[in-house]
C-alpha positions in Angstrom: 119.4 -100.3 84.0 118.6 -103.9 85.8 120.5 -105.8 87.4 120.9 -109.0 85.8 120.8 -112.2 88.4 123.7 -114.6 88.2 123.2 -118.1 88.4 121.9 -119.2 91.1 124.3 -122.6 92.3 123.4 -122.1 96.2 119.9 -123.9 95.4 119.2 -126.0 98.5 118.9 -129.5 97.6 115.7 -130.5 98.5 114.0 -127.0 96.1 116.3 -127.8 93.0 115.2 -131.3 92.9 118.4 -133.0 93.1 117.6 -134.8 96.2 115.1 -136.6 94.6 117.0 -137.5 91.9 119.4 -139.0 93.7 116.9 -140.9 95.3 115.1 -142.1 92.5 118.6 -142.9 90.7 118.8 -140.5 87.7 116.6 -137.5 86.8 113.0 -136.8 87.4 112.0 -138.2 84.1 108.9 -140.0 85.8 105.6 -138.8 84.0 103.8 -138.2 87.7 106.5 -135.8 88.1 106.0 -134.0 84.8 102.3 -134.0 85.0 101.6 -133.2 88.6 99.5 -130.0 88.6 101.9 -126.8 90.3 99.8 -125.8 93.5 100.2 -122.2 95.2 97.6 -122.3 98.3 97.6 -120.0 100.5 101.1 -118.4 101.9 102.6 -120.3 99.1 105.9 -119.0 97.5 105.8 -118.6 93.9 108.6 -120.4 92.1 110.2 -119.3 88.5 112.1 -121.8 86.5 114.2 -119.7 84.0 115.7 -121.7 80.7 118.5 -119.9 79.1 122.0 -120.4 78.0 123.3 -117.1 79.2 121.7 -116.9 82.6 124.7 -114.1 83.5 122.8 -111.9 80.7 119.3 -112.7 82.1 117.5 -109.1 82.1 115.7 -110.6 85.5 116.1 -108.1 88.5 116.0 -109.6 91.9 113.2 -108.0 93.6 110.2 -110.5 91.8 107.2 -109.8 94.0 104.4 -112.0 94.0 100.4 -110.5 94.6 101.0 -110.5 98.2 104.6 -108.9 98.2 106.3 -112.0 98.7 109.6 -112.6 96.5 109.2 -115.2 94.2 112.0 -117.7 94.1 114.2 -118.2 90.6 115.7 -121.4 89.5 118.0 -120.9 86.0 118.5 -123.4 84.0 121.3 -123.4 81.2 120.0 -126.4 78.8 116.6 -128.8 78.5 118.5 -131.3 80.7 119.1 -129.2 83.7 115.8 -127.8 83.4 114.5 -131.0 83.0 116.1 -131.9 86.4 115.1 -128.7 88.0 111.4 -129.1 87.0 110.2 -130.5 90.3 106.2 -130.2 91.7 107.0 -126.7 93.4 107.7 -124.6 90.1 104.8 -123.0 89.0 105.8 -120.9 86.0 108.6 -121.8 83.5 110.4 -118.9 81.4 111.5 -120.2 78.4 114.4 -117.9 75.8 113.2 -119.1 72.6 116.6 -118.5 71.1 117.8 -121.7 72.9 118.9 -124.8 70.5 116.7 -127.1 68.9 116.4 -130.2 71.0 117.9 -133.6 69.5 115.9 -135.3 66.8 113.8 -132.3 66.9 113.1 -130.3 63.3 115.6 -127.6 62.7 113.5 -125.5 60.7 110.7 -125.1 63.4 111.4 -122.2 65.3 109.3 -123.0 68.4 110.5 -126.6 68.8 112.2 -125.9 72.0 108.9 -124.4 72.9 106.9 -127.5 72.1 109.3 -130.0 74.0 108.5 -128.3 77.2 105.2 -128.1 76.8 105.5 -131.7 76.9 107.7 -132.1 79.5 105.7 -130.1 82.0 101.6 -130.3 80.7 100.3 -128.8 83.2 102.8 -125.9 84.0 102.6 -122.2 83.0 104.9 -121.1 80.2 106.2 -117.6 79.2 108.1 -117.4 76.1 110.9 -114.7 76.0 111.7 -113.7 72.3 113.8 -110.6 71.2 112.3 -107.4 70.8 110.2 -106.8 67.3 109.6 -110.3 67.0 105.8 -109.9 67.9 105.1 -112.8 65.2 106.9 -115.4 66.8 105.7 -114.7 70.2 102.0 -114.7 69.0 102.7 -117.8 67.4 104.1 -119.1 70.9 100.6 -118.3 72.6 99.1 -120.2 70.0 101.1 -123.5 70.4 100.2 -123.4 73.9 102.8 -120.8 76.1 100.0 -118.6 78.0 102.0 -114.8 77.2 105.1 -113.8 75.4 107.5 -111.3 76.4 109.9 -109.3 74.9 113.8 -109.3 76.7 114.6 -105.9 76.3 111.5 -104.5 77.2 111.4 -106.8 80.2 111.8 -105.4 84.0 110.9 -106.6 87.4 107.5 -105.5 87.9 106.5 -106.4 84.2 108.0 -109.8 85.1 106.0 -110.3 88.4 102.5 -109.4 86.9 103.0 -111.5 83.8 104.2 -114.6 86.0 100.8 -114.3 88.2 99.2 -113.7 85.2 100.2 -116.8 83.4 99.5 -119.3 86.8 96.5 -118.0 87.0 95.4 -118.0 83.4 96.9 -121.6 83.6 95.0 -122.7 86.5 92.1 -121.2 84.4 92.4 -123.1 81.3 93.3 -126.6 82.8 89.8 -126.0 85.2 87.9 -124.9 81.9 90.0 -128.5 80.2 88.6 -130.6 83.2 85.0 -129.3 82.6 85.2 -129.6 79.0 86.1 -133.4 79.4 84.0 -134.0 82.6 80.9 -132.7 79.6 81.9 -134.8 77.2 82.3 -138.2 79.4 78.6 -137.4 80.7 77.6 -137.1 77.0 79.5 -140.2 76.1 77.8 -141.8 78.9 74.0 -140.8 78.3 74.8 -141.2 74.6 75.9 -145.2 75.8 73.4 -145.8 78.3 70.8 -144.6 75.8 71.8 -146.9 72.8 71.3 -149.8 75.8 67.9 -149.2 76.3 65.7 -151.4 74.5 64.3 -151.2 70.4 61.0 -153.4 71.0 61.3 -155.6 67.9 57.3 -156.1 67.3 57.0 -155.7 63.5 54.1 -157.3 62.4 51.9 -157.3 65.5 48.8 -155.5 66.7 49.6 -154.9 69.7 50.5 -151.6 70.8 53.2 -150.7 73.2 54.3 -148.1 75.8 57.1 -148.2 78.3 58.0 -145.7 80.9 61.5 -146.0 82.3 63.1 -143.9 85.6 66.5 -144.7 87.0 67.0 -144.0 90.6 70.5 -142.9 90.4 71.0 -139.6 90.0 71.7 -138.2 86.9 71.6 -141.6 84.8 69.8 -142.8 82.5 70.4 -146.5 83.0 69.3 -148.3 86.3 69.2 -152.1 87.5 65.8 -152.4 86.1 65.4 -153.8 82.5 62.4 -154.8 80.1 62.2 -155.8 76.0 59.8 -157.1 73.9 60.3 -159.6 70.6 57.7 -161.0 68.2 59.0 -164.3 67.0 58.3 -165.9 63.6 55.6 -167.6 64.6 53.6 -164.6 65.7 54.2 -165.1 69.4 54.8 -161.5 71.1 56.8 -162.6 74.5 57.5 -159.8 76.7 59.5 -159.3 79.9 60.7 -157.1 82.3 63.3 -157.6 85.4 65.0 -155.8 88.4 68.5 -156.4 89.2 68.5 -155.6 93.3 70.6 -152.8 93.7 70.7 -149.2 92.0 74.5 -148.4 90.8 76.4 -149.0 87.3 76.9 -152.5 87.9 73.4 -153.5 88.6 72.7 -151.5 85.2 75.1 -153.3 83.4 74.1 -156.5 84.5 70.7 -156.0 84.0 71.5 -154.9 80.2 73.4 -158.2 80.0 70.2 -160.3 81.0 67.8 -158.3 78.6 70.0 -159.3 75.8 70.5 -162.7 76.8 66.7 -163.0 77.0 66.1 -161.6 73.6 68.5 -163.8 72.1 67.1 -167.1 73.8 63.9 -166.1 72.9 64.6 -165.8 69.5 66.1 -169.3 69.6 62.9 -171.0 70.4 63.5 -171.0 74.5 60.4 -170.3 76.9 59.0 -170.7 80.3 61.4 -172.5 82.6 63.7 -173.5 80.1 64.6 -170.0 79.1 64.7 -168.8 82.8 67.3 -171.7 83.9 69.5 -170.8 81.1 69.3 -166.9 82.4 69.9 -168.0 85.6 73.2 -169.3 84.4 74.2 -165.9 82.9 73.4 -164.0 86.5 75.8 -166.5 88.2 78.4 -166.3 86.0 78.6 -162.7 85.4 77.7 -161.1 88.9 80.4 -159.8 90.7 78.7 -160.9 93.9 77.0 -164.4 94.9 74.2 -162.1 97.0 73.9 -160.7 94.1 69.9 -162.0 92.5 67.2 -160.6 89.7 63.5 -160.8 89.8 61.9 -161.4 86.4 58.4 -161.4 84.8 57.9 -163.3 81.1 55.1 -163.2 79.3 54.3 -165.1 75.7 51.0 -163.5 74.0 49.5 -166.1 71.8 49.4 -165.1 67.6 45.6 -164.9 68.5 46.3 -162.3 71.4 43.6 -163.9 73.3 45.4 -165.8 75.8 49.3 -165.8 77.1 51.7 -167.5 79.4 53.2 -166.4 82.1 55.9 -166.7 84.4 57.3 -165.3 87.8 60.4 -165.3 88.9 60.0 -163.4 92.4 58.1 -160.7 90.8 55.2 -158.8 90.8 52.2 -160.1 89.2 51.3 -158.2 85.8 48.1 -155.8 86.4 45.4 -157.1 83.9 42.4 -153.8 82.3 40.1 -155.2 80.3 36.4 -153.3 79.2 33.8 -153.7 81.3 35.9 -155.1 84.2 38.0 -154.0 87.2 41.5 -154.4 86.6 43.2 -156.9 88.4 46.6 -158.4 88.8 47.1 -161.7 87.4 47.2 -164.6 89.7 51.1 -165.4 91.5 50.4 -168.5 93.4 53.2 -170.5 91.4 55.5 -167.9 91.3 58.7 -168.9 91.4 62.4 -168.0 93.2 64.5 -165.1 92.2 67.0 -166.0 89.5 70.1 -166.6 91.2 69.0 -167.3 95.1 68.1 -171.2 94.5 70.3 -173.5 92.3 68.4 -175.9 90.0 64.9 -173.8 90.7 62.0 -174.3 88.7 59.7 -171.7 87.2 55.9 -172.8 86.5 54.5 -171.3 83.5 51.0 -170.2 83.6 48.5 -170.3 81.4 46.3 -167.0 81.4 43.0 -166.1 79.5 43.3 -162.6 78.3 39.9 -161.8 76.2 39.4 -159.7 72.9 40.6 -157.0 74.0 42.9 -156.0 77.3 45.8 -153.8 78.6 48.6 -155.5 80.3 50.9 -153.9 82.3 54.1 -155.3 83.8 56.1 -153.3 85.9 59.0 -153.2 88.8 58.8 -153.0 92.7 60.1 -149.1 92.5 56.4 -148.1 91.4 54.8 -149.7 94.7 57.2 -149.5 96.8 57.6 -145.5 97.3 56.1 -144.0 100.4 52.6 -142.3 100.8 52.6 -138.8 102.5 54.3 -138.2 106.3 53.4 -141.6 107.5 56.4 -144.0 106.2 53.4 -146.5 104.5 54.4 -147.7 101.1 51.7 -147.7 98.1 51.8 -151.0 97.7 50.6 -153.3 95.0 46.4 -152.9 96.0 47.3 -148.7 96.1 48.6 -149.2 92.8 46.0 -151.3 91.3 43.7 -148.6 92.6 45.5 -145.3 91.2 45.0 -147.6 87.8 41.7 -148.3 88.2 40.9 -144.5 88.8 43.2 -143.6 85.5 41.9 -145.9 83.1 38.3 -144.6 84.4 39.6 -141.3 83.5 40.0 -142.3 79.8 44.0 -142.2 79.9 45.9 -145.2 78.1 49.3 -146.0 76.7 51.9 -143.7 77.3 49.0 -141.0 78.8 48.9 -143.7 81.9 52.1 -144.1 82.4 53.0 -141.0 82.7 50.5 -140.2 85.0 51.0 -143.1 86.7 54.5 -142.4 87.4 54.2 -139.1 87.9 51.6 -139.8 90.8 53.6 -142.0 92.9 56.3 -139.7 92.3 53.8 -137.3 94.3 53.0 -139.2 97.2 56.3 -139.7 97.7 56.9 -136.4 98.4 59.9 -136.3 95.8 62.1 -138.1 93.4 61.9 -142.0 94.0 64.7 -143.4 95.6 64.3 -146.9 93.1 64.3 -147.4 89.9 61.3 -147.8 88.1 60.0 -149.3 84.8 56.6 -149.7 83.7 55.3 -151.6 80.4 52.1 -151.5 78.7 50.6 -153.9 75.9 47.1 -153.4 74.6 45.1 -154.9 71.9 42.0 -154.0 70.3 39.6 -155.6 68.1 
């Protein structure tokens, strides 16, 4: 026959959690304390907090052995307030009678209320519910609110006790791992599902041209880096096209990047070009960078209705590469090219006037598809590397997305591995 345990009064201060109380002024009711996460690392003592309003008829037996042997210490409380007081960062397990009373406010017809207002008081702590013997329903219904086992009282001894408490810490410790994953998923899809919808529609109803864009972030993981491009066709048949690199590679060069793309598309829809439309995008970069070191290099391009000639403008960016039949390609000229937006205030930006021909490829791109290394040597492609992997691709017959890809992919190669930047590549063509 077991020996029942009497109530234990002799609790040291400091383990029932009344020292704390007193020095916090009143109860633990403070939601760090209900939430923290139990811990038992190792050489840890179990702990037991035991809810019941007959602890003196408790069928618990003294010798509760943990997996290793040790005992496993037993608080009792009589009532939700004492427990609620008792229920300190050390308890790992919580045996709840589900005979006790109702809590206040709670509905008297639900049988597992008392149930459900600890689960909310301690989230994140194991739970066994102790229900009387036969009554296999409610205890199954228990499990389902949320306890992690059910137990019967007089079936219950010590040894059942001790493997069911280990059980439910560990099956605890299990779920609330599987919980974490779960949610850590579902951000990451959240994320990709946000960065994607910020990546650009290309708004080129109406036009012959033909585009292709090729976009790598250089954080890991990501799909949104500190470079940006778009492309609009305004009413009167203009295509402008641009792309930009914010310096730096983390979430706040991303989103501020995204912030200048749409600014961009917006002004350019308004009727703003050339200079103009740079100033005012200078504006936004110095209003919303979280840094004043912070700067963005920009290309612009405006393709006449005609598609035989275009303007240009460089904001301390690469020159656009320039394939047309018959001819080697070559990048555009960048003697006027202009500052960085957000390094000079009150800079100017020259715009260009290019002849493009009947029919061309124009590719704009950023510095992270020169600048990655070639083989052991620490050299860097390089803008007259790149023009000559371009020159050897086109000659193979690949265009549009085909190049690229490939083109991409191959300074990918010579890298020896993943690039380190972010890249983004645009192509425009037109044919007769």
């Amino acid at each position: 026959m077991p020996v029942p345990v009497p109530r234990q009064r002799a609790i040291p201060a400091v383990e029932s959690g009344q020292a704390q109380a007193a020095t916090a002024g009143g109860p633990l009711k403070e939601e760090a304390h209900r939430d923290a996460a139990p811990t038992t690392g190792t050489g840890a003592t179990l702990t037991l907090l035991l809810i019941e309003d007959d602890p003196a008829g408790s069928p618990i037996v003294p010798d509760l052995l943990d997996s290793a042997g040790k005992p496993i210490r037993v608080r009792t409380a009589r009532n939700l307030t004492e427990a609620e007081r008792l229920l300190t960062d050390d308890v790992h397990c919580i045996l709840l009678d589900l005979a006790l009373p109702a809590p206040g406010g709670s509905d008297a017809d639900d049988e597992l209320a008392v149930l459900k207002h600890v689960l909310r008081l301690a989230p994140r702590h194991a739970v066994l519910a102790l229900t009387a013997s036969g009554d296999a329903e409610r205890g199954t219904e228990a499990v389902r609110v949320g306890a992690q086992d059910y137990l019967f009282r007089d079936e219950l001894d010590g040894r059942l006790l001790s493997r069911a408490i280990r059980y439910a810490v560990e099956r605890k410790r299990s779920d609330t791992a599987e919980r974490r994953l779960a949610e850590g998923r579902l951000r990451a899809q959240e994320n990709r599902r946000l960065e994607r919808g910020l990546l650009p529609t290309p708004l080129l109803d109406g036009s012959s041209l033909r585009f292709a864009a090729r976009y790598r972030p250089g954080r890991s993981r990501a799909l949104l880096g500190g470079d940006f491009y778009d492309a609009v066709r305004t009413p009167d048949g203009t295509v402008h096209a641009m792309i930009g690199d914010v310096c730096g590679h983390g979430p706040d060069e991303a989103a501020l990047g995204v912030e200048l793309r749409i600014a961009w598309r917006a002004l350019t829809l308004a009727g703003l070009c050339g200079d103009e439309l740079l100033g005012t995008l200078q504006q936004v970069l110095e209003h919303e960078r979280a840094d004043e070191e912070i700067f963005a290099t920009l290309c612009t391009v405006d393709i006449a209705p005609d598609g035989r000639r275009a303007g240009l403008c460089l904001a301390g960016h690469p020159a656009p590469l320039l394939a047309r039949p018959g001819r080697q390609a070559r990048l555009l000229p960048y003697d006027n090219n202009g500052p960085a937006l957000g390094l000079l205030p009150g800079a100017r930006w020259p715009r260009m006037q290019v002849e493009l021909g009947s029919e061309w490829s124009l590719m704009l791109y950023t510095d992270g598809l020169i600048e990655g290394r070639v083989g052991e040597g620490g050299e860097r492609l390089g803008q007259d590397g790149m023009v000559s992997m371009i020159r050897r691709q086109l000659s193979e017959g690949l265009r549009g997305e085909a190049l690229l890809r490939a083109a991409v992919s191959e300074v990918r190669d010579l890298n020896g591995g993943e690039l380190t930047d972010d890249v983004a590549v645009v192509l425009l063509d037109r044919t007769p």
